[in-house]
N, C-alpha and C positions, 0 to 999 in steps of 0.2 A: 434509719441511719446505718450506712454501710458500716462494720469492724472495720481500724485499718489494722494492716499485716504487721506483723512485725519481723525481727531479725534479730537473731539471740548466735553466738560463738561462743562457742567453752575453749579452750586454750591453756596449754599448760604443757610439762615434758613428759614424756612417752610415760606412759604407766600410769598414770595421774586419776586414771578413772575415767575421760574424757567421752569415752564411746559410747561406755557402758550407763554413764548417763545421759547423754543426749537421743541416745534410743528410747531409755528408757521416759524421759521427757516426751519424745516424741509421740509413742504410746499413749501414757497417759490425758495428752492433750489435741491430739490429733493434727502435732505438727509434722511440717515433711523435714526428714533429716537427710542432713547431705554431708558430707565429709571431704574436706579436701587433703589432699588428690582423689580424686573419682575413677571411676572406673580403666580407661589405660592408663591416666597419670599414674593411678596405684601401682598398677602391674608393672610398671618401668623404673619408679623411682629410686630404689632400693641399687639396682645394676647401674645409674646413672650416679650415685654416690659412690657408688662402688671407683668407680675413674679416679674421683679425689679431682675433677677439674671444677674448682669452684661456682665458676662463670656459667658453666655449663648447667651445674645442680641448678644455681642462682635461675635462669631464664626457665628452666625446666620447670619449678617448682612453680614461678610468676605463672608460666602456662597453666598449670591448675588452678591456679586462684583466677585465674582469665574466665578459666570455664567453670566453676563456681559459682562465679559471679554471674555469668549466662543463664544455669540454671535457678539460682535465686530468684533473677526477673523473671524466670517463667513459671513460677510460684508463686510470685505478688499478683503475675496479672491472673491468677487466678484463685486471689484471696487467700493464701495457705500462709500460713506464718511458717518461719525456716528455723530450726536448731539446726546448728553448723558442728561439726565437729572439726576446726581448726580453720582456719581465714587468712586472709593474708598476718595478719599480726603474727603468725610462725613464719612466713619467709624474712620479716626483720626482725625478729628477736633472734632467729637463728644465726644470720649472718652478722646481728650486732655482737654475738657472743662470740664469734670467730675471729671476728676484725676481719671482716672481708669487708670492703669498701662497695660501696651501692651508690658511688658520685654517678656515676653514668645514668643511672633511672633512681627519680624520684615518684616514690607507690604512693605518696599523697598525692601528685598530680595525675595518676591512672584513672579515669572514669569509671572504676568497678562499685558496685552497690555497697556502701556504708552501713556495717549492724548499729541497729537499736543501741543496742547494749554489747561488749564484750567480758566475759568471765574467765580472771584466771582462778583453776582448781589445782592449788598447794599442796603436795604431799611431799613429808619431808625424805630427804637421800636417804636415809636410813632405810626407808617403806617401800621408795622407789628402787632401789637394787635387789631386795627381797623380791619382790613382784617379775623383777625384768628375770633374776636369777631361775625361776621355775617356767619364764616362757620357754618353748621349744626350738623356737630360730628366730636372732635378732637379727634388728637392721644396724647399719653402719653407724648412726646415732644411737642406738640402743646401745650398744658395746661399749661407744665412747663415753655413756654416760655412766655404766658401770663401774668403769675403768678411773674414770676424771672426775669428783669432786666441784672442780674446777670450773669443770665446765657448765657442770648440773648449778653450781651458782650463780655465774652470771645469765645460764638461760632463765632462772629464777629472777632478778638482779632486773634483764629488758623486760619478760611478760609484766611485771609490776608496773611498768614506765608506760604499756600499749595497753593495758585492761583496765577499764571502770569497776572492776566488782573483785575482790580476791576473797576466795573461800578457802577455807585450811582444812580439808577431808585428810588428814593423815589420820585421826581417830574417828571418824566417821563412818558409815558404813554406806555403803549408795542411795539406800532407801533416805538416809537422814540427810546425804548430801543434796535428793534433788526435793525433798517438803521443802529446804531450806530455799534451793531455787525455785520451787512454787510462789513460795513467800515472797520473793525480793521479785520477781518476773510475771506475774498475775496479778 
């Protein structure tokens, strides 16, 4: 009897742990990690927020969850189960938190591959500016979140509303955060 694949996204605001455990997930289980934006998404995104043109972030960012989504199906069809490091559920959590309006495309009707399971990883503001404070250069939403409370809530406030699974690693340490993902995802 063939394994079927799965599809696993951790999700949460910058600092969160997110990388660092779905690497380390990946590792231990031999799944292929991917992260969106990939490869030039990554390299661009940061200057394309830099603009502050909403619309523009908005399409840019769907463009990496486009190709995401490509490269997940070219993992299933070859039996590899996927840990994601962020999915579309960040281009609407981020824009619900902004109030930027998204009437023009609805991303339920996008034909892009559906995970398994979605994971938001909780770390409280407190932990999360500590963390971003010793990084060596932020992104445009990294700053903002230092800076905004506010804003760190309600990105809080939508992942609760787009994730099936909410883990609280504010006191946790990686190793404990993904046994605990082992348990709930194995």
């Amino acid at each position: 009897m063939k394994k079927r694949t799965k599809i696993y996204v951790i999700e949460g605001v910058d600092a969160c742990g997110k990388t660092t455990v779905c690497r380390e997930l990946s590792k231990l289980n031999n799944w292929k990690y991917i992260c969106t934006p990939t490869g030039f998404f990554k390299e661009q995104i940061n200057d394309i927020e830099k603009l502050g043109d909403k619309p523009l972030a908005f399409s840019y960012f769907l463009s990496a969850v486009l190709n995401t989504s490509y490269l997940i199906k070219k993992d299933i069809k070859n039996q590899k189960t996927v840990i994601c490091d962020r999915y579309y559920p960040t281009l609407k959590v981020y824009y619900n938190a902004i109030n930027f309006s998204q009437d023009f495309i609805n991303i339920e009707n996008i034909p892009i591959i559906r995970p398994d399971k979605i994971i938001h990883l909780y770390v409280d503001y407190k932990k999360i500016k500590e963390r971003l404070k010793n990084k060596k250069s932020l992104s445009v939403d990294e700053l903002k979140l230092i800076k905004n409370k506010i804003f760190y809530d309600r990105l809080v406030e939508e992942y609760k509303k787009e994730c099936d699974i909410e883990i609280n690693a504010t006191n946790l340490s990686i190793n404990e955060v993904v046994k605990k993902l082992q348990n709930i995802l194995i």
